[in-house]
C-alpha positions as CSV (number, residue, x, y, z in Angstrom):
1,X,-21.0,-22.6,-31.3
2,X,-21.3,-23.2,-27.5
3,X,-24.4,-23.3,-25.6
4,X,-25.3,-21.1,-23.0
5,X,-25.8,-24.5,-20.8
6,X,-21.9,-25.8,-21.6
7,X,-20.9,-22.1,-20.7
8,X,-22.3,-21.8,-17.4
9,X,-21.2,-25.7,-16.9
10,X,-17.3,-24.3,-17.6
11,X,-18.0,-21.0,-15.3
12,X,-20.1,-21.1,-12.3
13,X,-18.1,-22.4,-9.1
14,X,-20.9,-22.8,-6.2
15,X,-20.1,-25.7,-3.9
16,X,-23.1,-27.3,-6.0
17,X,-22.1,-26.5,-9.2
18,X,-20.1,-28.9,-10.9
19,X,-17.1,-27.1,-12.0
20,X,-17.2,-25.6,-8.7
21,X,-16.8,-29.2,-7.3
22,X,-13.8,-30.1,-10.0
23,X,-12.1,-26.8,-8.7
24,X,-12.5,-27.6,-5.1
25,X,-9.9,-30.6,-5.7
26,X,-7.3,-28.6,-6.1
27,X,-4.8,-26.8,-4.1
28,X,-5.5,-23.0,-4.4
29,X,-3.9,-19.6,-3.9
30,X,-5.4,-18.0,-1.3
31,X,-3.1,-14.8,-0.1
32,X,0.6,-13.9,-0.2
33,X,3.0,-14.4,2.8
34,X,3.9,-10.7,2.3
35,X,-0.1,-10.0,3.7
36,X,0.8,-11.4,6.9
37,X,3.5,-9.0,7.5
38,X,2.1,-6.7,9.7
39,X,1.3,-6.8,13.4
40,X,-2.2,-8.1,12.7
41,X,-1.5,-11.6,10.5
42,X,-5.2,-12.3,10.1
43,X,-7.0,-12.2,6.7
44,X,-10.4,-12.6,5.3
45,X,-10.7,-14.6,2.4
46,X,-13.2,-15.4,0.0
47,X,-13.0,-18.4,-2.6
48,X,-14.9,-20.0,-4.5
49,X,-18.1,-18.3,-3.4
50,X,-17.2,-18.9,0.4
51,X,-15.5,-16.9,3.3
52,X,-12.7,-18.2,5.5
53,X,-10.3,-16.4,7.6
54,X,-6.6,-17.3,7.0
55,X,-3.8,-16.6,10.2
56,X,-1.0,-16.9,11.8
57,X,-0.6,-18.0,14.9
58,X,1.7,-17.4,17.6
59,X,3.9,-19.9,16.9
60,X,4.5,-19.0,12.9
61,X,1.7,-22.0,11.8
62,X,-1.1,-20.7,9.4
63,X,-4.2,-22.0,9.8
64,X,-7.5,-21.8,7.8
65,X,-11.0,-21.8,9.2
66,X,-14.8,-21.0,7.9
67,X,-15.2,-16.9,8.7
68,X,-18.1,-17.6,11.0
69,X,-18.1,-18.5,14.3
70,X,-19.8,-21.6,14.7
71,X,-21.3,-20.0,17.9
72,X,-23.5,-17.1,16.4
73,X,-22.0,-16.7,13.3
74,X,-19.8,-13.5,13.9
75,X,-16.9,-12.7,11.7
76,X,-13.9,-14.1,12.7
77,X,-11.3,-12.3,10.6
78,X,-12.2,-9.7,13.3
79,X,-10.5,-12.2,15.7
80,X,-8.0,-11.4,18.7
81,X,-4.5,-13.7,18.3
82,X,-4.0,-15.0,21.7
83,X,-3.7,-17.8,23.6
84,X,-2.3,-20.0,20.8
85,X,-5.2,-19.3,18.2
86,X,-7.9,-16.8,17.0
87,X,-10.3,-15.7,19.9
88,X,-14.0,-14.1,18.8
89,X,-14.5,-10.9,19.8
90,X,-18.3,-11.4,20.6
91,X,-18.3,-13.9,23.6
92,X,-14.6,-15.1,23.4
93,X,-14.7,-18.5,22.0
94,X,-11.0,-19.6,21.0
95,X,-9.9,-21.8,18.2
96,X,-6.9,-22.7,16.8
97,X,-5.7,-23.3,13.7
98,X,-6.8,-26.9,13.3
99,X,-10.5,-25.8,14.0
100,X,-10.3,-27.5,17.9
101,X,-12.3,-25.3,20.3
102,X,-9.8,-24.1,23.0
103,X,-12.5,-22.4,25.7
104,X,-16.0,-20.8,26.2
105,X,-15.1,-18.8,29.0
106,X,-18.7,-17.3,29.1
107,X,-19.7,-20.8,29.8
108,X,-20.0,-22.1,34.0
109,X,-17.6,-24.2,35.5
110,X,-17.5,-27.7,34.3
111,X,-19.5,-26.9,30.9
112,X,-18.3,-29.6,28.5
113,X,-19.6,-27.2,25.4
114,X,-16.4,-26.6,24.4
115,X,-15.2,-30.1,24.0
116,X,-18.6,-30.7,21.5
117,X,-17.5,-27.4,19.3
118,X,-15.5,-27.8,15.9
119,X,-14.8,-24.7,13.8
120,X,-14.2,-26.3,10.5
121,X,-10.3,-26.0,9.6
122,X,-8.8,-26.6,6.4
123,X,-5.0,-27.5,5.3
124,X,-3.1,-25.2,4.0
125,X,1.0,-24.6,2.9
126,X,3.0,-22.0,2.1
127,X,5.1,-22.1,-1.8
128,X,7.1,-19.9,-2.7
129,X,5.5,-16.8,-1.3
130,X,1.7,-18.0,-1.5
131,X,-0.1,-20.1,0.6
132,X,-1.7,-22.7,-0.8
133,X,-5.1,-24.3,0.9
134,X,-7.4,-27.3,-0.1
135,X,-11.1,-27.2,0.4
136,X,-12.5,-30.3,-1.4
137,X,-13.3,-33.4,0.3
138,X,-10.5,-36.8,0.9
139,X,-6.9,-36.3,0.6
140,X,-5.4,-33.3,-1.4
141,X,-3.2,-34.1,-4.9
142,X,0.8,-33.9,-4.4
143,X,2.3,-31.1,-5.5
144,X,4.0,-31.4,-8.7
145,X,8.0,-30.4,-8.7
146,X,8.1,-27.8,-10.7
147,X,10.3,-25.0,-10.8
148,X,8.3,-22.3,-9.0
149,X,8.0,-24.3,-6.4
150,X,11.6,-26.1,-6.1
151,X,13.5,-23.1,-6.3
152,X,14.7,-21.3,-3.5
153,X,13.3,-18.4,-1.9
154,X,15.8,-16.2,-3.2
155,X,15.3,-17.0,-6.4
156,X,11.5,-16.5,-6.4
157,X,9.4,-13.1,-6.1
158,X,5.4,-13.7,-5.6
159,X,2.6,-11.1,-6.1
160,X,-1.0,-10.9,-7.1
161,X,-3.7,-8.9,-8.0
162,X,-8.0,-8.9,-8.8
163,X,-9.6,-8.6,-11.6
164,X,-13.3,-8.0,-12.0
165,X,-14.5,-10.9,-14.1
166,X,-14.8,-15.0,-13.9
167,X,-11.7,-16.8,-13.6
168,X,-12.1,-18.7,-17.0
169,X,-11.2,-15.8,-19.1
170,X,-8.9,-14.5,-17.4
171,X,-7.0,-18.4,-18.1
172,X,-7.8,-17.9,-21.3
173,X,-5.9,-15.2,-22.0
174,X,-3.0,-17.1,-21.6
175,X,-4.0,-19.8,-23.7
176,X,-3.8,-17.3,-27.0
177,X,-0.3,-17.1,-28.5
178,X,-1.5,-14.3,-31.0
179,X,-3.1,-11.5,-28.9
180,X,0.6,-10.4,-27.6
181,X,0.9,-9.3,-31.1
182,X,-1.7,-6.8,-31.4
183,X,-2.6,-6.0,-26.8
184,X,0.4,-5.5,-26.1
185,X,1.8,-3.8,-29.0
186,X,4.4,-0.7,-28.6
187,X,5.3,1.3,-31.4
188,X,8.6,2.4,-30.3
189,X,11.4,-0.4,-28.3
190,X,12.5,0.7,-25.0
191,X,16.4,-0.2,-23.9
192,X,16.4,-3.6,-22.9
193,X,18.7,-3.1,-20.2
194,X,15.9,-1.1,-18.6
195,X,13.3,-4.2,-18.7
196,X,14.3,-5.9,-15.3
197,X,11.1,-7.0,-13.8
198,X,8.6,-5.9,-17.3
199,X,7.2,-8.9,-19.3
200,X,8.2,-8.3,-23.1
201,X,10.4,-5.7,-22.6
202,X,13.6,-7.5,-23.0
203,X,15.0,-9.3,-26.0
204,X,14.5,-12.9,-26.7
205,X,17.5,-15.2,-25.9
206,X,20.3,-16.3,-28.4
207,X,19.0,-12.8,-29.8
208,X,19.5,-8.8,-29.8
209,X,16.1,-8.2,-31.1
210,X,13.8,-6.4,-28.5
211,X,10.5,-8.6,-27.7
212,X,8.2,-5.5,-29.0
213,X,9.9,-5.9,-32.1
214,X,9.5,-9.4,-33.0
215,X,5.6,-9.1,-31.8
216,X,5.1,-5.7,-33.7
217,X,6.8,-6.7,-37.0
218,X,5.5,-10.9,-37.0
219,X,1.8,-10.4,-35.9
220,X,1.0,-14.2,-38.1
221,X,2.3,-17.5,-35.3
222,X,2.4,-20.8,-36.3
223,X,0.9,-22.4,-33.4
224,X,1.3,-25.4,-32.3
225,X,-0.4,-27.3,-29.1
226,X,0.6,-30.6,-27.6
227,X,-1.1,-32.7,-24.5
228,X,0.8,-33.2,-21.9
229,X,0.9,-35.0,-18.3
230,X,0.1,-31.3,-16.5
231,X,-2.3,-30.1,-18.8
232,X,-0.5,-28.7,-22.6
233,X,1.9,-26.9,-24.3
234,X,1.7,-24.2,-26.7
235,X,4.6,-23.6,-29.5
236,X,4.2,-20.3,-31.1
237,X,6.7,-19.6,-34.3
238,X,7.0,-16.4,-36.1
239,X,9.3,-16.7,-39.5
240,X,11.9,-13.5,-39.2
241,X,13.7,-14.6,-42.0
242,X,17.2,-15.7,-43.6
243,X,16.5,-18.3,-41.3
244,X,15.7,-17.0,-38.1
245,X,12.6,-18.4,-36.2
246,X,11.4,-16.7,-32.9
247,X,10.2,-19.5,-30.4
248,X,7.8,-18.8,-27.8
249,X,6.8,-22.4,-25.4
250,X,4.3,-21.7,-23.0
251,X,2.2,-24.1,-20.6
252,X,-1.4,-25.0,-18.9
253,X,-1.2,-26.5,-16.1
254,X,-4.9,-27.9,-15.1
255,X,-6.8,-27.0,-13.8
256,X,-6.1,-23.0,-13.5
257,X,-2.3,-22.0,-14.4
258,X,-0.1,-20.9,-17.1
259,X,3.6,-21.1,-17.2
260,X,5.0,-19.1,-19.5
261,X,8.9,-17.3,-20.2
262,X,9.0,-13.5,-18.8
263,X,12.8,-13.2,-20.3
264,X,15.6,-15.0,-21.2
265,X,16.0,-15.5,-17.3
266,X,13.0,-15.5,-15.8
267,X,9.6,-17.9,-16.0
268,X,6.2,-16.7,-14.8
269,X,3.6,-19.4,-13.1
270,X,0.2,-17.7,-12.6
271,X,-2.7,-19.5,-11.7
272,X,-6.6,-17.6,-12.3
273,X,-8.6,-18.1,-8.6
274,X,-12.0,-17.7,-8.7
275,X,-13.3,-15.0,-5.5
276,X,-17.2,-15.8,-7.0
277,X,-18.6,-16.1,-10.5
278,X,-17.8,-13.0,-11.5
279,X,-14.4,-11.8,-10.0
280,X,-11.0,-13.3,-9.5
281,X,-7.4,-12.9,-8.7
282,X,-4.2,-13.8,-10.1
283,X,-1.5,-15.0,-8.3
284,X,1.9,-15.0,-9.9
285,X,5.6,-17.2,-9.0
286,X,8.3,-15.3,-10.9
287,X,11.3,-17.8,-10.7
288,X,14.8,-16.8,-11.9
289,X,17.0,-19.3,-13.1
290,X,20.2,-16.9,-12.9
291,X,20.8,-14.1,-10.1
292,X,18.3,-14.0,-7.1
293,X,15.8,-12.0,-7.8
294,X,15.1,-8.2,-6.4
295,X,12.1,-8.7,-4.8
296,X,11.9,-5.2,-4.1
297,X,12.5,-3.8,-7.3
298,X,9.6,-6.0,-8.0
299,X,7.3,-5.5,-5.5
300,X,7.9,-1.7,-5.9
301,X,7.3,-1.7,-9.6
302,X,4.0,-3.6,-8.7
303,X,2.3,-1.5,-6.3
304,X,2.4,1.5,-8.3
305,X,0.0,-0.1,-10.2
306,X,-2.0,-1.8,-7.4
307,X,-3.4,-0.7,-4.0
308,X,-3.7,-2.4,-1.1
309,X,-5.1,-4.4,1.0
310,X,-7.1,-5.5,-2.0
311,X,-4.2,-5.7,-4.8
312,X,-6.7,-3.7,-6.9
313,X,-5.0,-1.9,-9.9
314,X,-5.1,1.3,-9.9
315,X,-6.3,1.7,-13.5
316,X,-9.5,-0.2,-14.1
317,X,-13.0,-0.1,-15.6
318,X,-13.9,3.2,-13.5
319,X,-11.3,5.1,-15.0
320,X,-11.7,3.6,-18.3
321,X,-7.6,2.2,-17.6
322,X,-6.2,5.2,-18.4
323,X,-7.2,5.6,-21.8
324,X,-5.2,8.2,-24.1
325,X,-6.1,8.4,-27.4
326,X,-2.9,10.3,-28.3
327,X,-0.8,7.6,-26.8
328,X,-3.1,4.9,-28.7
329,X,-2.4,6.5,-31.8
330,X,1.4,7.2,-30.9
331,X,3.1,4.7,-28.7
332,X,1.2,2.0,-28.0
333,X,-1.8,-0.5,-29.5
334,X,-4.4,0.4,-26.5
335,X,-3.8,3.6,-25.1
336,X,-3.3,1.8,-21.9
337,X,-0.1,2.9,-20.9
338,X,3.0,0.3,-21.1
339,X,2.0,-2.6,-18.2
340,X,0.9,-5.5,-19.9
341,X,-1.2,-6.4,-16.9
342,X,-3.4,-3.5,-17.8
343,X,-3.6,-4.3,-21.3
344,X,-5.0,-7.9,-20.3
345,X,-7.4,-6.4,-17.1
346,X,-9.0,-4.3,-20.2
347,X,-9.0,-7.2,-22.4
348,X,-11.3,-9.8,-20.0
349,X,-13.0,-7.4,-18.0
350,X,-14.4,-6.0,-21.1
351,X,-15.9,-9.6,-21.8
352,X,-18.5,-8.8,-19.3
353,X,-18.7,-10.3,-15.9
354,X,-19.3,-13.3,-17.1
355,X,-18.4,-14.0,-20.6
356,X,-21.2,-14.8,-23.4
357,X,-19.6,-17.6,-25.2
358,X,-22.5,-18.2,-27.2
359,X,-21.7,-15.1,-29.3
360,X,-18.1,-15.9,-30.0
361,X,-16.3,-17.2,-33.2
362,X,-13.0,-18.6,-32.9
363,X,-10.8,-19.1,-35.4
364,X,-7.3,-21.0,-35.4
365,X,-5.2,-19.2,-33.3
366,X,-7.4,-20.0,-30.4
367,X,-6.5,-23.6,-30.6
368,X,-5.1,-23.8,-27.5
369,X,-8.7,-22.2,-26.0
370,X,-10.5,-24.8,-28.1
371,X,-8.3,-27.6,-26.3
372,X,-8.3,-26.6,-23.2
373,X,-12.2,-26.4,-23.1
374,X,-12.2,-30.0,-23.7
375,X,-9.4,-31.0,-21.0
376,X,-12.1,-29.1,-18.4
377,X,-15.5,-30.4,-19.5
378,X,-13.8,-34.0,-19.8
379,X,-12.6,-33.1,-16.0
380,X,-15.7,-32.1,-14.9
381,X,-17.3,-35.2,-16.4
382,X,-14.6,-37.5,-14.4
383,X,-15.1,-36.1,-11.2
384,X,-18.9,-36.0,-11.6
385,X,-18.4,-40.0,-12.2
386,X,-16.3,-40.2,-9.1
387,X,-12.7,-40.7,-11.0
388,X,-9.8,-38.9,-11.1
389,X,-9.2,-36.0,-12.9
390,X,-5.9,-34.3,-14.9
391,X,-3.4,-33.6,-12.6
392,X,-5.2,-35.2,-9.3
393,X,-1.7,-36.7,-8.4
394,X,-0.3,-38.7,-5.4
395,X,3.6,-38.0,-4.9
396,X,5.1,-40.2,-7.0
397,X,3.3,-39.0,-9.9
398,X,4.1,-35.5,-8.5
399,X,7.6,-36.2,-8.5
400,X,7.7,-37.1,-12.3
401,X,6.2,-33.7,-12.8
402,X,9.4,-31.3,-13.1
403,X,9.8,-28.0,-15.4
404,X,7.9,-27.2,-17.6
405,X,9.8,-25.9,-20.0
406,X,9.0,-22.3,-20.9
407,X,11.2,-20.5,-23.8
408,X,11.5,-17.5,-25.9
409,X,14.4,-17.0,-27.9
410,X,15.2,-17.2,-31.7
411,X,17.0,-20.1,-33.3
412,X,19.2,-20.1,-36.6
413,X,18.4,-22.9,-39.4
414,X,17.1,-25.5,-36.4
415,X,13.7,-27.4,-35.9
416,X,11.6,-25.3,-33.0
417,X,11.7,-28.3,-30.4
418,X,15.0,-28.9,-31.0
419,X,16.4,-25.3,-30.5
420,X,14.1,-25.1,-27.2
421,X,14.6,-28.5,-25.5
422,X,18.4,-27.4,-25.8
423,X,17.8,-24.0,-24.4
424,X,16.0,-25.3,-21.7
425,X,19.4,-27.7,-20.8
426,X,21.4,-25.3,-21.1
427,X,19.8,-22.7,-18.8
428,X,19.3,-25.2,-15.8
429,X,23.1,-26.0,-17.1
430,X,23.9,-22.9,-16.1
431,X,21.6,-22.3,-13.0
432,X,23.2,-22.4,-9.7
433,X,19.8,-24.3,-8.6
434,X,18.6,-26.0,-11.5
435,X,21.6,-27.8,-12.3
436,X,21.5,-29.4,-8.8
437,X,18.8,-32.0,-9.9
């Protein structure tokens, strides 16, 4: 049973909290390149508790600064672009993207004010679709080489969207093999040809048999978790018989991600980004390991679930998702309609905003859950004692870090790791990009 003390120790991300310290360490998802779009490229954003404004400049750089003006404290995502950096609409004061105060003009001739003024700035990169910033203290880790980050554009699609609850369950989701059984059940299997773009809605690879089907009729996995360098991996098997075993590998990566297989094709990386203590978004790399993906197929499937500027789905706690009684009791396990992401919102938000972990019984399948508590509190423990932590990794190190491997298929009369380190070969084999390295 946990305490309420080691629960709010996992949770709470204040700059003087300690996980909130661990987390700051770390290179986090901040907005989508697709927000800055418009003929306005300026964004408020709020992580971790705090507010910064995120932009581009004039000369395509993004830059990250504190929201207030260091003058008198007015809002800077309010900001004019010109001049070669954000200007305060109050009195004018200009900075650019590295925080360096560019003029006062209120100020008389000869002031020196502006030479004394530093808005602080924070580094920040764009991957993949999302930009990326650091806000901790000493040099950032190395990015790992992963595939969601290696690929090329074309062959990446990037989204995101908030959820109304603290970031840890909404990892933890991920971390549970099982609940796809039962959450995001369907009592009837779509055309798989139709599931471009829809997470279990195709068919597993070196199989016919739709996803739904293997989750709906083997609701029992054998799971399996292993350590690794980036955090662990999860082996899930179902027994379908004569034989055949349906494999499911999926991945943590500390402190905040899961990489796990959307098809036969395709991987999801998502990462869980704390806005405060009691509200989050996801940010999600879809990476394609055959044809480029259609990032407008995708992006249009997307936002007829959420609305923007917020990315906030459309079906949520104030309409109850959507709920249908008749479709519960006919097509599928929650009455939620038949996006997954729904299914998931429903399943966290309804933790509360903060989840009571003192009330909760686990029970095996939430092994993975069970580890990964560990992996954090150890990391917060590290960090407190002024070491390293998982995954705080110079280049070299980051370098070594390539994959993970993320399968679902079914194998025939094979051991598990030895049908899906071969898949995994042979679908960078086969990749026009993967097969480069």
């Amino acid at each position: 049973m946990m305490s309420r003390e080691q629960n709010e120790l996992m949770t709470r991300v204040g700059a003087d909290t300690p996980g909130g310290r661990l987390l700051r360490q770390y290179w986090q998802p901040v907005a989508l390149v697709d927000e800055f779009e418009g003929e306005r490229p300026v964004r408020p954003v709020r992580l971790m508790g705090q507010d910064f404004v995120v932009f581009r400049d004039e000369h395509g750089q993004y830059g990250m600064l504190d929201r207030d003006c260091p003058h008198r404290g007015a809002d800077l995502s309010f900001g004019r672009l010109e001049d070669g950096g954000l200007r305060c609409p109050f009195h004018g004061w200009l900075f650019d993207r590295n925080g360096t105060c560019l003029e006062t003009p209120a100020e008389p001739a000869g002031s020196k004010l502006c030479q004394r003024i530093r808005q602080n700035a924070y580094p920040i990169v764009e991957r993949s679709g999302v930009l990326f910033a650091f806000i901790g203290e000493g040099e950032p880790p190395a990015f790992p080489a992963f595939d969601c980050f290696i690929a090329p554009d074309q062959y990446t699609f990037a989204f995101k969207g908030l959820l109304e609850c603290n970031w840890l369950q909404a990892l933890e989701v991920g971390i549970d093999p099982a609940h796809a059984s039962f959450l995001h059940r369907f009592f009837e299997d779509d055309d798989v040809s139709e599931s471009y773009g829809k997470q279990f809605r195709g068919a597993s690879a070196d199989s016919a048999m739709p996803i739904t089907q293997v989750l709906r009729e083997y609701d029992c996995p054998d799971i399996s978790i292993a350590p690794t360098d980036y955090g662990m991996r999860l082996t899930a098997l179902r027994e379908l018989g004569d034989g055949h075993r349906h494999v499911r590998v999926t991945n943590v990566v500390f402190p905040q991600a899961f990489i796990i297989p959307m098809s036969a094709e395709m991987t999801i990386a998502q990462w869980h980004v704390p806005i405060d203590d009691t509200s989050c978004y996801w940010y999600a790399i879809f990476t394609s390991f055959t044809a480029p993906v259609d990032k407008q197929q995708m992006r249009e499937q997307r936002l007829a679930l959420y609305e923007l500027p917020d990315y906030r789905p459309r079906q949520n706690k104030r309409n109850h998702y959507d709920f249908n009684p008749y479709e519960q009791r006919t097509q599928t396990y929650t009455g939620m309609g038949h996006d997954i992401n729904v299914h998931d919102q429903w399943a966290v938000e309804s933790q509360g905003p903060i989840q009571d972990r003192t009330r909760e019984h686990l029970g095996t399948t939430d092994k993975g859950i069970i580890a990964y508590r560990k992996q954090l509190v150890a990391a917060i423990d590290a960090h407190q004692r002024g070491e390293k932590a998982l995954m705080m990794v110079d280049a070299a190190k980051a370098a070594t870090l390539t994959g993970p491997a993320s399968i679902d298929g079914v194998c025939v009369n094979q051991p598990a790791d030895e049908y899906w380190i071969g898949a995994d070969v042979r679908r960078r084999t086969e990749s026009e990009w993967a097969s480069r390295g």
